[in-house]
N, C-alpha and C positions, 0 to 999 in steps of 0.2 A: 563097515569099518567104523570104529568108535570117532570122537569128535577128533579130531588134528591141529594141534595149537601151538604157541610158541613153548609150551614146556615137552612140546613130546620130541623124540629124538628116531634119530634112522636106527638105529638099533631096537628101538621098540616098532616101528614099522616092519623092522625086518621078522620079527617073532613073532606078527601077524601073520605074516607069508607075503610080504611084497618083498618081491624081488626086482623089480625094475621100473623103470616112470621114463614115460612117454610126455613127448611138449611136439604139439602140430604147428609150425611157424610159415614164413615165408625168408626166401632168399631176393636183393635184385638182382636184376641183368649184371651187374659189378659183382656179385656172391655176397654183400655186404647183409649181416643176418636185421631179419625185424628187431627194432629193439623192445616195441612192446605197446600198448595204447600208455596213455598216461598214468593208470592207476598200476599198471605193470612196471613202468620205469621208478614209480614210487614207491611201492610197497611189494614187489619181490614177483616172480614170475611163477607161473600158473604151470600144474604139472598134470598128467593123470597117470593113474594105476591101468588103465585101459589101452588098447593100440584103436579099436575103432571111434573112440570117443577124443584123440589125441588127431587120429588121420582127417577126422571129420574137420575139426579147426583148420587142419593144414589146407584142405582144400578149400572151406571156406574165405580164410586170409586170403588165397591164391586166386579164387576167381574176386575178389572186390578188391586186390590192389595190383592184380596182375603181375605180381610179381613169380617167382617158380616156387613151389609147397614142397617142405620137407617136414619127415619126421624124424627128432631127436632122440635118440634113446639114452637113456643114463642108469649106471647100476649103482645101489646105496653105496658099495664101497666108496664110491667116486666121489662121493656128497657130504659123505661125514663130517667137514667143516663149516655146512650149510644149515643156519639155524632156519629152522620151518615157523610157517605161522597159519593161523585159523584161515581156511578157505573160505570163499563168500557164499551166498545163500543156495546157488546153485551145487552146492558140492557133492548131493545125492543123483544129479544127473551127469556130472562131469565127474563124480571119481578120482574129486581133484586133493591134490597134495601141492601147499607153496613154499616157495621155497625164498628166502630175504637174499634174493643175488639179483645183479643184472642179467640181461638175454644171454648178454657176449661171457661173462662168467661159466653159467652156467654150458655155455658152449665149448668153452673152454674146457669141460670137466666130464662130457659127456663120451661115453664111449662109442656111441656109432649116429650118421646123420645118413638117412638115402632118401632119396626123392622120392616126392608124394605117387609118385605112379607104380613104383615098387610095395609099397605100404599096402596101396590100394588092391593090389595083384594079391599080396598077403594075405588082406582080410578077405577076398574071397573063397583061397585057397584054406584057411583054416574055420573061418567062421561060415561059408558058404553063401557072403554075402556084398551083394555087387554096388559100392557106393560110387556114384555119379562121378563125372569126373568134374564140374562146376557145383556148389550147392551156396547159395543166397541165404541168410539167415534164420527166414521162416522154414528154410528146409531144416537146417542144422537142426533148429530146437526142435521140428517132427520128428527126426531121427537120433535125437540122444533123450527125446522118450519115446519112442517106439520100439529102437532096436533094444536088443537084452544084453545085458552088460555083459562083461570080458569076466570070464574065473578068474584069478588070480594063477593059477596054474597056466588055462591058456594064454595072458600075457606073457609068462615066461616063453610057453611055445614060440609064440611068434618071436622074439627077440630070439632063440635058439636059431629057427627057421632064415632070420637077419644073417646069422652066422654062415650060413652054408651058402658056398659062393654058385 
């Protein structure tokens, strides 16, 4: 995917072929969502094109604040009032697209949120790949360069696959 900056728009995303963005969060015991580490509450929330690179965060959040891991899913139509901005240096391993909203916004605008244990059943069932159900940080970063990124087609899968109850 070419660079992603505050001039590009969900409609030139969409003409790449993204059709959907995944964000791996945590929920507490109360459901109240993460809001974000501090350069997330400041400068917009972190998304990706990927479902195993989105679920990997979820789990990681999950096991180091203990709180319950979900993954969000959001489709552009949903987003078109969200201006994007440059991702940070990692964004060839995260596949990341940001977005200038808060957590709860963008929670707000998303169309489907299911628990990180369903996610993880997903990316086994589609990608054939069994991710932990704890992972610590030095994991996270082995497996968002180890594993082989998502097509852009199979994230649609798997958000279809979200669909069927």
């Amino acid at each position: 995917m070419d660079a992603v900056d505050e001039t590009t728009t969900i409609v030139q995303l969409e003409e790449k072929g993204i059709k959907v963005f995944f964000r791996g969060t945590t929920r507490d015991m109360d459901g109240n969502l993460f809001s974000g580490n501090p350069n997330t509450i400041a400068n917009g929330i972190s998304t990706s094109t990927d479902p195993i690179k989105s679920t990997i965060f979820a789990i990681e959040s999950a096991t180091t604040s203990g709180s319950k891991g979900v993954l969000q899913i959001a489709l552009p139509e949903n987003l078109t009032e969200i201006k994007l901005l440059a991702p940070n240096r990692r964004t060839s391993l995260e596949l990341e697209v940001v977005f200038e909203t808060s957590a709860e916004n963008f929670s707000r605008l998303l169309k489907i949120e299911i628990p990180i244990e369903n996610a993880r059943q997903l990316v086994k069932e589609i990608y054939g790949i069994e991710l932990p159900s704890t992972i610590r940080r030095n994991i996270a970063d082995e497996l968002l360069r180890t594993l082989p990124a998502s097509s852009l087609e199979q994230s649609y899968e798997f958000y279809q696959k979200v669909l069927i109850p």
